[in-house]
Backbone as CSV, one residue per row, in Angstrom:
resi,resn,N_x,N_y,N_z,CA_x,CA_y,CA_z,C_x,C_y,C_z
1,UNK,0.848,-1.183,0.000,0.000,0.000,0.000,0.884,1.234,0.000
2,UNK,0.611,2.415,-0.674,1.194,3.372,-0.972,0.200,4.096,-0.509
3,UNK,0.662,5.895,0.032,0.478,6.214,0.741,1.124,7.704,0.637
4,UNK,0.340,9.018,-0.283,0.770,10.338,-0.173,0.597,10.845,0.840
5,UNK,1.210,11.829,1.846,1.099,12.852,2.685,1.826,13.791,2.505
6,UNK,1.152,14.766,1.795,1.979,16.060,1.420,0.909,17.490,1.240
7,UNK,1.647,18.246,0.921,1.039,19.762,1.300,1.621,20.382,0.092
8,UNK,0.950,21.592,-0.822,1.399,22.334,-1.721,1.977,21.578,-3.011
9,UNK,2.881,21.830,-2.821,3.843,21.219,-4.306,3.238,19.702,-4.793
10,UNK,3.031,19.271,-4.082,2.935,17.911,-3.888,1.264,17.374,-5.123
11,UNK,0.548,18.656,-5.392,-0.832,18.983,-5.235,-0.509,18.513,-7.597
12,UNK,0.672,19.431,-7.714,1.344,19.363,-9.075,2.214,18.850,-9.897
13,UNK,1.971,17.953,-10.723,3.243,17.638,-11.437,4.207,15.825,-10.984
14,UNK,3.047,16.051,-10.212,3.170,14.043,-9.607,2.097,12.813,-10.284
15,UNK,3.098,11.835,-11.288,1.995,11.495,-11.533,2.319,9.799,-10.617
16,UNK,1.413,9.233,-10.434,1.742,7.885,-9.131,0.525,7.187,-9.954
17,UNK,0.312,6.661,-10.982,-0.883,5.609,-11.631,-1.038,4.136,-10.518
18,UNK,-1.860,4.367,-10.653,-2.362,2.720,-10.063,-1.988,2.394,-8.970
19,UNK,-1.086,1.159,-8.394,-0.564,1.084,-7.417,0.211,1.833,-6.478
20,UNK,0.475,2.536,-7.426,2.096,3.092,-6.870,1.698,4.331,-6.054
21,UNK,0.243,4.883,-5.750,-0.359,5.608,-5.180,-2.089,5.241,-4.805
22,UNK,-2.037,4.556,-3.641,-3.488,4.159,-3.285,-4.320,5.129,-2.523
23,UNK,-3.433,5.456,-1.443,-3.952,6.872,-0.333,-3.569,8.097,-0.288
24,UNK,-4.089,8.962,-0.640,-4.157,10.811,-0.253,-4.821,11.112,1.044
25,UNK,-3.498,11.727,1.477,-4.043,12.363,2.813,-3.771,13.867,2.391
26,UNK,-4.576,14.410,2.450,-4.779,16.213,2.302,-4.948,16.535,3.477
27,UNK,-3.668,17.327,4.185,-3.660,18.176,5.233,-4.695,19.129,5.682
28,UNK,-4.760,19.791,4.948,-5.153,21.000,4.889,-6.134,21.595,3.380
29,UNK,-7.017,22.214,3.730,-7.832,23.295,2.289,-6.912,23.594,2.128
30,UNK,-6.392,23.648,0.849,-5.173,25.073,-0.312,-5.770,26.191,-0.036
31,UNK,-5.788,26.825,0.529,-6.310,28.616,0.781,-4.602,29.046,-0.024
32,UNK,-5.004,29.861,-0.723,-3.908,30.550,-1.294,-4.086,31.892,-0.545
33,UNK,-3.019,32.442,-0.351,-2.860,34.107,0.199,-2.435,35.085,-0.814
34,UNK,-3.648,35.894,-0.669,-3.744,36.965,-1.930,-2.416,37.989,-1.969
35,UNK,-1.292,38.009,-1.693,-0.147,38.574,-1.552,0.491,39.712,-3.298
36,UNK,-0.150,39.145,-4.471,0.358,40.089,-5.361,-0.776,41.176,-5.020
37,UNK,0.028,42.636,-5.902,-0.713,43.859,-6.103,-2.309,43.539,-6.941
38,UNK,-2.265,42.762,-7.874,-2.975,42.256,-8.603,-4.209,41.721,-8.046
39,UNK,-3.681,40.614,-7.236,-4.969,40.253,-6.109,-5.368,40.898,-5.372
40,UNK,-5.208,41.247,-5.202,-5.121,42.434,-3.895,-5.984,43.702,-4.467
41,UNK,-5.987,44.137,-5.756,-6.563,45.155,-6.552,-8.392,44.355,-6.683
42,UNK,-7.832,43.064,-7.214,-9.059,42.359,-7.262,-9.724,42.335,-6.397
43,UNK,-9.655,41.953,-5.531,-10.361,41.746,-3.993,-10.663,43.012,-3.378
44,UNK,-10.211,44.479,-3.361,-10.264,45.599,-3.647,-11.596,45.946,-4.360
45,UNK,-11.771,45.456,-5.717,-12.913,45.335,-6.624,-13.851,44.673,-6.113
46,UNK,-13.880,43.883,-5.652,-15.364,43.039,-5.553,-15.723,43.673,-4.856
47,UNK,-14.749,43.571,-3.002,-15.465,44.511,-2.230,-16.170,45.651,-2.142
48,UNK,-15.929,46.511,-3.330,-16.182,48.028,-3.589,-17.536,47.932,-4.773
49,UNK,-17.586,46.196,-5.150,-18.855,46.038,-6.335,-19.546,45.754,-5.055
50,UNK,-19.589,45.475,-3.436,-20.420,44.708,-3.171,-20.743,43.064,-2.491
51,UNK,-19.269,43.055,-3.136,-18.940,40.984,-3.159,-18.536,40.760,-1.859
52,UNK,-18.379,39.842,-2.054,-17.570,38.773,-0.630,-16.332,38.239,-1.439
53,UNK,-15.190,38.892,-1.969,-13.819,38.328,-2.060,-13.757,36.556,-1.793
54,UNK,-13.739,36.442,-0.716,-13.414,35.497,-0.263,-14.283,33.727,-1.056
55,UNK,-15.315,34.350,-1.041,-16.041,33.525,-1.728,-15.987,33.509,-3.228
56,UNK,-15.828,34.489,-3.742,-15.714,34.725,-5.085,-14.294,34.602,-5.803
57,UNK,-13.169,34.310,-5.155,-11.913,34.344,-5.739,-11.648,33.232,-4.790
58,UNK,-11.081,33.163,-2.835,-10.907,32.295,-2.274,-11.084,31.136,-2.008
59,UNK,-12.025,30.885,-2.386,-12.834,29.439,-2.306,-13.006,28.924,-3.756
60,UNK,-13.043,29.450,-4.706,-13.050,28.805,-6.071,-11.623,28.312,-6.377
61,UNK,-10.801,29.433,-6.016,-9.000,28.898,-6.396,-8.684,27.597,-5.186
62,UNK,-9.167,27.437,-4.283,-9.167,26.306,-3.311,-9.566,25.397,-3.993
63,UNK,-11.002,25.221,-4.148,-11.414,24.477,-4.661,-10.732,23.637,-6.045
64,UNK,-10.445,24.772,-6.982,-9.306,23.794,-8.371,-8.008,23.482,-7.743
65,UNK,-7.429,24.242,-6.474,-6.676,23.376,-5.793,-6.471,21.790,-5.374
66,UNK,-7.861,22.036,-5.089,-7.890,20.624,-4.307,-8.510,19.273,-5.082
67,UNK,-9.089,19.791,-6.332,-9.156,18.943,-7.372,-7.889,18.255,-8.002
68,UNK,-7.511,19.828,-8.252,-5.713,19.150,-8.403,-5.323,17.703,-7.489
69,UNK,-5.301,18.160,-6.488,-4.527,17.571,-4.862,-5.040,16.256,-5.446
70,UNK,-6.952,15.315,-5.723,-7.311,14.714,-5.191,-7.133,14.066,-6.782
71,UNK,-6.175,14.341,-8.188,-5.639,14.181,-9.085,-4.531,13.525,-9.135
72,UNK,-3.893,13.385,-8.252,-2.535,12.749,-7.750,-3.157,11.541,-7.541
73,UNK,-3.944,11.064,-7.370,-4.312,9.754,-6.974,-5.338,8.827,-8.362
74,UNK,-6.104,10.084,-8.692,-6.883,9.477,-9.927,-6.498,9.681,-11.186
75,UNK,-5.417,8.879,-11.601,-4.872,9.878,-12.776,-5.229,8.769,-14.054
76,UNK,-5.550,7.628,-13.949,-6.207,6.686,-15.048,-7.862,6.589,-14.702
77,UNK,-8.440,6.039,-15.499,-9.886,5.948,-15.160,-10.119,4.623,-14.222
78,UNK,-8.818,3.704,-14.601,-8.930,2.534,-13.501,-8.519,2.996,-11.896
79,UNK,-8.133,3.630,-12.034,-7.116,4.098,-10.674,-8.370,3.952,-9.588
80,UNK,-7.967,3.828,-8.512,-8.622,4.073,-7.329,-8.204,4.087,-6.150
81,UNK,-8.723,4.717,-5.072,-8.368,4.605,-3.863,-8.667,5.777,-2.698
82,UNK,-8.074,5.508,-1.659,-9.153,6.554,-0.598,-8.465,8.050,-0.341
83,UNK,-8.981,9.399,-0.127,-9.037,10.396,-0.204,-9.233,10.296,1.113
84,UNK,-8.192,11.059,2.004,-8.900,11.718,3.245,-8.044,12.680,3.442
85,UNK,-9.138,13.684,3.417,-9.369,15.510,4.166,-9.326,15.346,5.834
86,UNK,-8.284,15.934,5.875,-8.241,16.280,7.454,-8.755,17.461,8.157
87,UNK,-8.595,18.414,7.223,-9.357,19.434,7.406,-10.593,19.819,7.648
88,UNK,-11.263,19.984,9.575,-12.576,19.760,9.809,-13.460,21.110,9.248
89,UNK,-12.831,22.218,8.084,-13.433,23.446,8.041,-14.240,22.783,6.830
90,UNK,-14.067,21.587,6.300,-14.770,20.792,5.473,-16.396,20.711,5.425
91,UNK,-16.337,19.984,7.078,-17.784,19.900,7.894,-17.991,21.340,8.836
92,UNK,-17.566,22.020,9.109,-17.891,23.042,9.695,-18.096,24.369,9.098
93,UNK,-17.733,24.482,8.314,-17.773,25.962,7.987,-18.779,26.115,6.849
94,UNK,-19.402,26.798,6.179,-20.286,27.093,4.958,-19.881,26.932,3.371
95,UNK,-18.441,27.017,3.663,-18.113,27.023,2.364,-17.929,25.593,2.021
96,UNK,-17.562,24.340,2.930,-16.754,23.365,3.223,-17.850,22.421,2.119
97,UNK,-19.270,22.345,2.128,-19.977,21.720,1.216,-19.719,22.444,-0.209
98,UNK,-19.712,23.522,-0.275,-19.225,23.484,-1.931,-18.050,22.905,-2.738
99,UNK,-16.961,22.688,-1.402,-15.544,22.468,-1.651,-15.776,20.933,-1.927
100,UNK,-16.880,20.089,-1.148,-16.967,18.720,-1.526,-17.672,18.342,-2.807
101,UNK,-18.906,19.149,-3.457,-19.658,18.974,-4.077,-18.694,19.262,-5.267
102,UNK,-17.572,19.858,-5.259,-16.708,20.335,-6.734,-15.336,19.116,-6.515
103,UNK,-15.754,18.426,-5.818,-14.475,17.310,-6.480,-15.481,15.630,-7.204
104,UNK,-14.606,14.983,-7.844,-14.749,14.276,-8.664,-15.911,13.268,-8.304
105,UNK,-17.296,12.665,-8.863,-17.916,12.120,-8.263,-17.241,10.665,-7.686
106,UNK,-17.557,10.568,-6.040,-16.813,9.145,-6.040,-17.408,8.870,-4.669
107,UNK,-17.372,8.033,-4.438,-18.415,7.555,-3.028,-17.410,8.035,-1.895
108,UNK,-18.277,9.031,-0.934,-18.069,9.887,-0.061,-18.555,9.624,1.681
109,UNK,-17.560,9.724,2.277,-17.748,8.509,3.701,-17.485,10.017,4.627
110,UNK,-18.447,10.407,5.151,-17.629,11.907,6.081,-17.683,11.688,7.413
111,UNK,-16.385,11.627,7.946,-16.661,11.066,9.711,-16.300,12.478,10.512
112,UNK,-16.514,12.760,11.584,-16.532,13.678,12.233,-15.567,13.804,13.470
């Protein structure tokens, strides 16, 4: 049994087919930090249209984050194996059901 545990980098550019990657453990949501001028202008914008930033830029770039992340593991159509989110802002927080409903359909076990 094989067995990813990694954070960031780890999310890109790995490919592990079949065996050679059975389990993803995802630390953590990818929250990216809006740190260029650029983002920062953006998020600037929404707020000033009205928006919620956070939802509208933060949680969508998470979200193709973590599609990515949960890509490392499904990378043939045979491939399979178990996904676990450690991250309880999953089940707790509001955004945490959209973040599940945007990854790949696959039978979903949520323990608490």
């Amino acid at each position: 049994t094989s067995v990813l545990f990694g954070t960031g980098s780890f999310s890109e550019g790995l490919d592990l087919p079949g065996e050679l990657l059975e389990n993803l453990v995802i630390t953590k949501i990818p929250f990216g930090v809006p740190t260029s001028p650029v983002e920062q202008a953006h998020s600037e914008y929404i707020e000033k249209k009205g928006g919620n930033p956070f939802m509208q830029i933060t949680v969508p770039d998470a979200s193709k984050k973590l599609i990515q992340s949960v890509g490392r593991l499904l990378r043939k159509e045979r491939d399979s194996g178990r996904v676990t989110i450690l991250d309880r802002r999953l089940v707790t927080k509001r955004y945490g059901q959209a973040l599940i409903d945007s990854l790949p359909p696959f039978k979903r076990k949520i323990e608490y």
